[in-house]
C-alpha positions in Angstrom: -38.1 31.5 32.7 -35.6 30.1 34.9 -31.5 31.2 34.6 -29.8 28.0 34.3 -27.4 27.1 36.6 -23.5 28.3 36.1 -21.5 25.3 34.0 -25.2 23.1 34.3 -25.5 20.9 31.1 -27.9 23.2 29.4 -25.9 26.4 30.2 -23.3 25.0 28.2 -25.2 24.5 25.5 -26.7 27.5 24.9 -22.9 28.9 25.2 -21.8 26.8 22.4 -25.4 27.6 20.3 -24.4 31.4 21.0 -20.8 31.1 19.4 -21.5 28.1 16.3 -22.7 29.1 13.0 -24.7 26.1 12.0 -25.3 24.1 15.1 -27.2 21.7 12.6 -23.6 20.8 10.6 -22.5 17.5 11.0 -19.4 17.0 13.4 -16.4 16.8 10.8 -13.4 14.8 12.4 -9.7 15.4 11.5 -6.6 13.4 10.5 -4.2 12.2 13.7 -1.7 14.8 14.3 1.8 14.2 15.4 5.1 15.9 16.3 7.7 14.0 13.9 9.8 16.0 11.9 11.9 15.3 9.0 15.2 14.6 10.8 13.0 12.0 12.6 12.5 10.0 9.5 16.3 9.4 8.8 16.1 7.1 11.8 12.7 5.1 11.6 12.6 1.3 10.3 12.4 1.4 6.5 12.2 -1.7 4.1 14.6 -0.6 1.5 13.0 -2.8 -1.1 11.8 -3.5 -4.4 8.3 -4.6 -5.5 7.2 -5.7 -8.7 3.8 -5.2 -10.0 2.8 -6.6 -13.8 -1.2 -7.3 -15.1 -1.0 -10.3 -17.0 -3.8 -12.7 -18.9 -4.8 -14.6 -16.0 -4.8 -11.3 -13.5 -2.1 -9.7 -11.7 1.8 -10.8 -10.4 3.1 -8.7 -7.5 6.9 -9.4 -6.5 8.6 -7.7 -3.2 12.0 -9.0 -1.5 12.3 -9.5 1.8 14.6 -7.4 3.6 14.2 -4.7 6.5 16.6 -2.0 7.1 17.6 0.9 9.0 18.0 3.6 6.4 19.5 0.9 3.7 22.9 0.6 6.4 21.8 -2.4 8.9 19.5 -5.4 8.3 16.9 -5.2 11.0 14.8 -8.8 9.8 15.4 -11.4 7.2 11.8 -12.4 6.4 9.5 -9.3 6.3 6.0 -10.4 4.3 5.6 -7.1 2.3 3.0 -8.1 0.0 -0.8 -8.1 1.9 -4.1 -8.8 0.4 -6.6 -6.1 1.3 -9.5 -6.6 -0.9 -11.0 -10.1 -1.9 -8.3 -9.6 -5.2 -6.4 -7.3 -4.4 -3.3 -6.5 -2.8 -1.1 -4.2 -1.8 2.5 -3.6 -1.3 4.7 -2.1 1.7 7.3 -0.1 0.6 9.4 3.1 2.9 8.3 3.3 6.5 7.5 0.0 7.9 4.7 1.7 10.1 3.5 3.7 7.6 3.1 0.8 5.6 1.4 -1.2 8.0 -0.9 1.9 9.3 -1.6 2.0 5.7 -2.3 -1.2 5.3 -4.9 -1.8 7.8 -6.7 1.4 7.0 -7.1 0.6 3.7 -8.3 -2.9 4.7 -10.6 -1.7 7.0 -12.6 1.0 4.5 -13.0 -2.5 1.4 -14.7 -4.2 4.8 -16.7 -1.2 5.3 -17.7 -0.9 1.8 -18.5 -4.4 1.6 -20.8 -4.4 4.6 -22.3 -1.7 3.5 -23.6 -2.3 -0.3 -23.2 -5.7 -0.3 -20.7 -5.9 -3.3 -16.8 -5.8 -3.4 -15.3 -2.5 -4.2 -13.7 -2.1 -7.3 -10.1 -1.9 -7.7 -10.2 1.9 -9.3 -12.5 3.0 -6.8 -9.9 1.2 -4.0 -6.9 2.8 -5.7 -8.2 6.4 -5.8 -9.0 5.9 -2.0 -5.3 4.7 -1.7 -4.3 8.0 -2.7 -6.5 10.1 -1.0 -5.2 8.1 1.9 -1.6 8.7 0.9 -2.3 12.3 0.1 -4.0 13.2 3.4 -3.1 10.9 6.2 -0.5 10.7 8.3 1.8 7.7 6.5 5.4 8.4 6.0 7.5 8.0 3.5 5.2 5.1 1.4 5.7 4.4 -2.2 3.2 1.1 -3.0 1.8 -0.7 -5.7 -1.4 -2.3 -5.6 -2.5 -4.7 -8.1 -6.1 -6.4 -8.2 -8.9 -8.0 -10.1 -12.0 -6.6 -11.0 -14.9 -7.0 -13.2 -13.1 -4.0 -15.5 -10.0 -6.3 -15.6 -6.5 -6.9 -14.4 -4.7 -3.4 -12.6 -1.9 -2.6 -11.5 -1.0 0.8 -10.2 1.7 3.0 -8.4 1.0 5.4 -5.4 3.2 8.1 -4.7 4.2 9.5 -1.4 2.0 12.6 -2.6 -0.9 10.5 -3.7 -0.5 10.8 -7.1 -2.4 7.4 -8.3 -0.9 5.6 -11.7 -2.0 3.1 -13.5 0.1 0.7 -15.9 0.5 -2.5 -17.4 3.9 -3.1 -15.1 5.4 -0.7 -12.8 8.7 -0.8 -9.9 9.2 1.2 -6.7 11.5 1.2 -3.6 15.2 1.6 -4.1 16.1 -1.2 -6.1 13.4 0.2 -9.0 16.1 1.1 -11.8 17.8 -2.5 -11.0 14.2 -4.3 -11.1 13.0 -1.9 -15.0 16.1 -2.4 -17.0 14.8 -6.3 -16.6 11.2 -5.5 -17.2 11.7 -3.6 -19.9 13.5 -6.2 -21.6 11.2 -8.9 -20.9 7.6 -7.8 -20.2 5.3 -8.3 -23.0 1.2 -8.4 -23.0 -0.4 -11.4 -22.9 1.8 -13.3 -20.4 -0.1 -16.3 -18.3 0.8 -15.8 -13.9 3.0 -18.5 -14.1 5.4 -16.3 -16.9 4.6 -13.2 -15.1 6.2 -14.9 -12.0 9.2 -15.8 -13.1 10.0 -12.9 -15.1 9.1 -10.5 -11.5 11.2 -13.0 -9.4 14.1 -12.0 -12.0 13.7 -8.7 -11.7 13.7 -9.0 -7.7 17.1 -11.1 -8.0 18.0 -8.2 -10.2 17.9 -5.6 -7.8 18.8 -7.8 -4.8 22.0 -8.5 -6.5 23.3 -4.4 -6.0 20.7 -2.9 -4.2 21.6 -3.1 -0.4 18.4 -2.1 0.6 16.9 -5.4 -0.9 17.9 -9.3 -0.8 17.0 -12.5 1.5 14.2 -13.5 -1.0 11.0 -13.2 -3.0 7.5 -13.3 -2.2 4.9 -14.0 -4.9 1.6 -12.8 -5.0 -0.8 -14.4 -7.1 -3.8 -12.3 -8.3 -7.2 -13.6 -9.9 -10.8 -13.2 -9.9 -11.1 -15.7 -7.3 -8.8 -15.3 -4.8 -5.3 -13.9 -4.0 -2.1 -16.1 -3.3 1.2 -15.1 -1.6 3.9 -17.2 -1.1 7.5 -16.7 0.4 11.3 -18.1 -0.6 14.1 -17.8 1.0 16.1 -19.0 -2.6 15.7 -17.9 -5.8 16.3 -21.5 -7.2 12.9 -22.2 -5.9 11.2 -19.9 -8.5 13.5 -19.9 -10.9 
C-alpha cells in the first residue's frame, strides 16, 4: 500500500481517525463565546422598562413603555417598540440589554419558522416558552428578563423568563424596573374573565403607574393585542389615547 503524502487530504484524515473516539458521532456545535465581563454590562444600552403581561377571555394583553436608557441615568431614544410578535400569536417582550433583547428576539423567531417549516403546524406556546428558556439559560443574552404571552390551542399564556431561564407561567405577571410600581396596580385591579379591551386599559395603567416614578420608564405605551388569529401592537406617545 502506498504511504500517503505528508499533510495530503487523506493523511489528515487518518490522523484525526487515529485520535477521535467515535468518528461516526455527529459534529456537536457550541454557543458563541465572547470576552465581556461584568463591569462591561454597567455601561451597555439597557431599556429600563416595564412590561405588562395579563391572559384574558379573548387572549392575551402585553403592555411595555417606551423609553431607552443608559443604566436608568440618560435617555438614549424616545420611541423604542419593545413588544415583537415572534410566533403567528405570540409575542415577546424586550426587557435589560437592548442587544440581548434583540439577539433574543430573532433567535427565537427564527427556531417558530424552523418548526413551522418543518411539521407543517405552529408550535405551541408551552413548547416556545420552554425553548425561551433554554435560550435564556444557555446562550449568550445579557441581562434579559421577558414575558411572552401567546395563543394556543391549550389557551391564553402568559409567562415570565428569568435571566437564568427559569420559565413561569401565570395569569398576569411584571418585570423590568418599574415592576413593584406596575403590581401594586395589578393587584388591585386584575380579575379573571376580563375582555382585551379591559385588559388594555387596566395594563396601560399600570405602565402610567410605573412611568410616573420609575426613571427607567416613561414616553408611552405600546399595546399588544393577542388572539387566535393574529397579533396587534400599537404605539402612544400619550396616555390620554388609551385611557
Amino acid at each position: 500500500m502506498r504511504t500517503p503524502n505528508f499533510d495530503s487530504d487523506f493523511s489528515r484524515t487518518t490522523d484525526r481517525l487515529a485520535t477521535d473516539s467515535n468518528p461516526y458521532e455527529p459534529e456537536l456545535g457550541s454557543l458563541p463565546n465572547n470576552d465581556v465581563s461584568r463591569a462591561d454590562l454597567q455601561n451597555v444600552n439597557k431599556t429600563g422598562t416595564t412590561t405588562i403581561g395579563l391572559t384574558t377571555a379573548e387572549g392575551v394583553v402585553i403592555a411595555t413603555d417606551m423609553r431607552a436608557s443608559l443604566g436608568g441615568r440618560f435617555v438614549s431614544n424616545k420611541n423604542v417598540q419593545k413588544v415583537e410578535q415572534i410566533h403567528p400569536t405570540g409575542a415577546l417582550t424586550m426587557v435589560g440589554s437592548v442587544g440581548g433583547a434583540q439577539s433574543f428576539i430573532s433567535s427565537l423567531r427564527a427556531e417558530v419558522n424552523l418548526y413551522e417549516a418543518r411539521r407543517g403546524e405552529n408550535m405551541s406556546i408551552d413548547a416556545l416558552a420552554t425553548l425561551a428558556g433554554n435560550f435564556a439559560r444557555g446562550g449568550p443574552f445579557f441581562a434579559i428578563h421577558p414575558i411572552l404571552g401567546g395563543v394556543d390551542e391549550e389557551g391564553s399564556h402568559v409567562y415570565s423568563i428569568d435571566p437564568a431561564g427559569g420559565v413561569m407561567e401565570d395569569d398576569y405577571t411584571v418585570t423590568g424596573s418599574g415592576m413593584q410600581l406596575a403590581y401594586g396596580h395589578l393587584e388591585q385591579s386584575y380579575e379573571e374573565g376580563l375582555s382585551n379591551e379591559e385588559a388594555m386599559t387596566i395594563a396601560a395603567r399600570g405602565i402610567k403607574s410605573a412611568v410616573e416614578r420609575d426613571t427607567g420608564s416613561g414616553n408611552g405605551v405600546f399595546l399588544c393585542e393577542i388572539t387566535d388569529e393574529d397579533v396587534e401592537i400599537h404605539g402612544h406617545n400619550d396616555f390620554d389615547d388609551v385611557l
